[in-house]
C-alpha positions as CSV (number, residue, x, y, z in Angstrom):
1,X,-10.2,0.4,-2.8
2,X,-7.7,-2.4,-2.8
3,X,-4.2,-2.2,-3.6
4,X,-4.7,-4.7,-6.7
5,X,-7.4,-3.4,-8.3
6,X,-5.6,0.2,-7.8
7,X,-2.5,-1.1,-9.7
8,X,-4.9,-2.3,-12.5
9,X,-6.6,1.2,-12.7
10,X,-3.1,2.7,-13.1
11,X,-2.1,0.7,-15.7
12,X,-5.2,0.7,-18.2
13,X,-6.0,4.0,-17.6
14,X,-1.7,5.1,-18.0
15,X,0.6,2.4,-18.4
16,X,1.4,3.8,-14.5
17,X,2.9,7.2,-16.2
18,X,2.2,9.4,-13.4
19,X,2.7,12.2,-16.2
20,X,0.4,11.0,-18.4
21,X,-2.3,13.7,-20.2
22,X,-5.2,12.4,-21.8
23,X,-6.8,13.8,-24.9
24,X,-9.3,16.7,-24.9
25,X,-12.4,15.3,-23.7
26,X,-16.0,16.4,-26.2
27,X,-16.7,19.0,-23.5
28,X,-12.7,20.4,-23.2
29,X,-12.2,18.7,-20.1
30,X,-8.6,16.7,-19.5
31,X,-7.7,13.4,-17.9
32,X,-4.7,14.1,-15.8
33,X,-1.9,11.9,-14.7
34,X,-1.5,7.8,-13.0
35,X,-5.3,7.5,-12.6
36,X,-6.7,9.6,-15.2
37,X,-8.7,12.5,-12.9
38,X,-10.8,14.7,-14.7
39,X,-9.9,18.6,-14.3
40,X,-13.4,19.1,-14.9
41,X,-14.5,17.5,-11.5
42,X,-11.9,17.2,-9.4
43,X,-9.2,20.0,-9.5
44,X,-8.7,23.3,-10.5
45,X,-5.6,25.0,-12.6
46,X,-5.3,27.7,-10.6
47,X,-6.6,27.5,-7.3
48,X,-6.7,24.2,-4.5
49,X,-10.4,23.8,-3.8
50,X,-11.7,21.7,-1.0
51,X,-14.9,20.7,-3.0
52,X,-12.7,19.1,-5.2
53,X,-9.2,17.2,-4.4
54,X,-8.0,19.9,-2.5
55,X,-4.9,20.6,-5.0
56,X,-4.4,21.8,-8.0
57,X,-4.4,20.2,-11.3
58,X,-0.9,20.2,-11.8
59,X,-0.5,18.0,-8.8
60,X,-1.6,15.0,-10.5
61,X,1.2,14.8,-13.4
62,X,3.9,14.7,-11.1
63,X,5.8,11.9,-9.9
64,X,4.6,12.5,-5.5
65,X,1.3,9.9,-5.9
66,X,0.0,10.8,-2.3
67,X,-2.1,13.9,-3.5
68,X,-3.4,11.0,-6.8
69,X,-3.8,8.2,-4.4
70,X,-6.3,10.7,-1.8
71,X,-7.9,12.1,-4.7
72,X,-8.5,8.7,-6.5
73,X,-9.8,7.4,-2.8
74,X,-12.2,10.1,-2.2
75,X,-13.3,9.3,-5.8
76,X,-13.8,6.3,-5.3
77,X,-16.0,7.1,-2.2
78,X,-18.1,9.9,-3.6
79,X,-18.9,7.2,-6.6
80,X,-19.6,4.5,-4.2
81,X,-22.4,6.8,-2.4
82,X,-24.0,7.8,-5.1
83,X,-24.1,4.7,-7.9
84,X,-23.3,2.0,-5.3
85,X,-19.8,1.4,-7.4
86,X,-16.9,3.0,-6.8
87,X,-15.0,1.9,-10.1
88,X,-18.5,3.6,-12.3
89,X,-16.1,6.7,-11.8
C-alpha cells in the first residue's frame, strides 16, 4: 500500500484519531481505531491470535501505529489475494 493512499484511508475512515471507535456494526462487530479494523476479523479482546493481527483489540486505539500499520498491511494483502483489490477491505 502506498503511503498516500494510507493517509487518505486514515483520514475518511477517522479523521487520523488513532482512538477512534466506530459504531456497533448490524452483526455487533466494532471498527477500532486510525484505520477502522474490524474486531470481528482481525483481533480478539482477550487473547493475541496469529490468524488474526497477532494483537489484541485494544491495540488498535492507542496512539503506537506499528501494530495498526502491520495489521492494515496484512489486510490489505489477504484482500488483494482474494478479490484482486486490496482497498475492497
Amino acid at each position: 500500500m502506498e503511503t498516500l493512499s494510507g493517509l487518505c484511508l486514515a483520514y475518511h475512515e477517522s479523521q487520523y484519531n488513532s482512538s477512534a471507535l466506530g459504531t456497533s456494526n448490524p452483526d455487533g462487530s466494532r471498527d477500532l481505531g486510525l484505520f477502522q479494523i474490524s474486531d470481528k476479523w482481525w483481533c480478539l479482546w482477550d487473547k493475541a491470535s496469529i490468524t488474526t493481527c497477532d494483537v489484541t483489540c485494544d491495540k488498535f486505539l492507542d496512539e503506537d501505529l506499528a501494530d495498526d500499520i502491520r495489521c492494515v498491511k496484512k489486510i490489505f494483502k489477504e484482500h488483494k489475494k482474494l478479490q484482486g483489490n486490496g482497498f475492497e477491505a
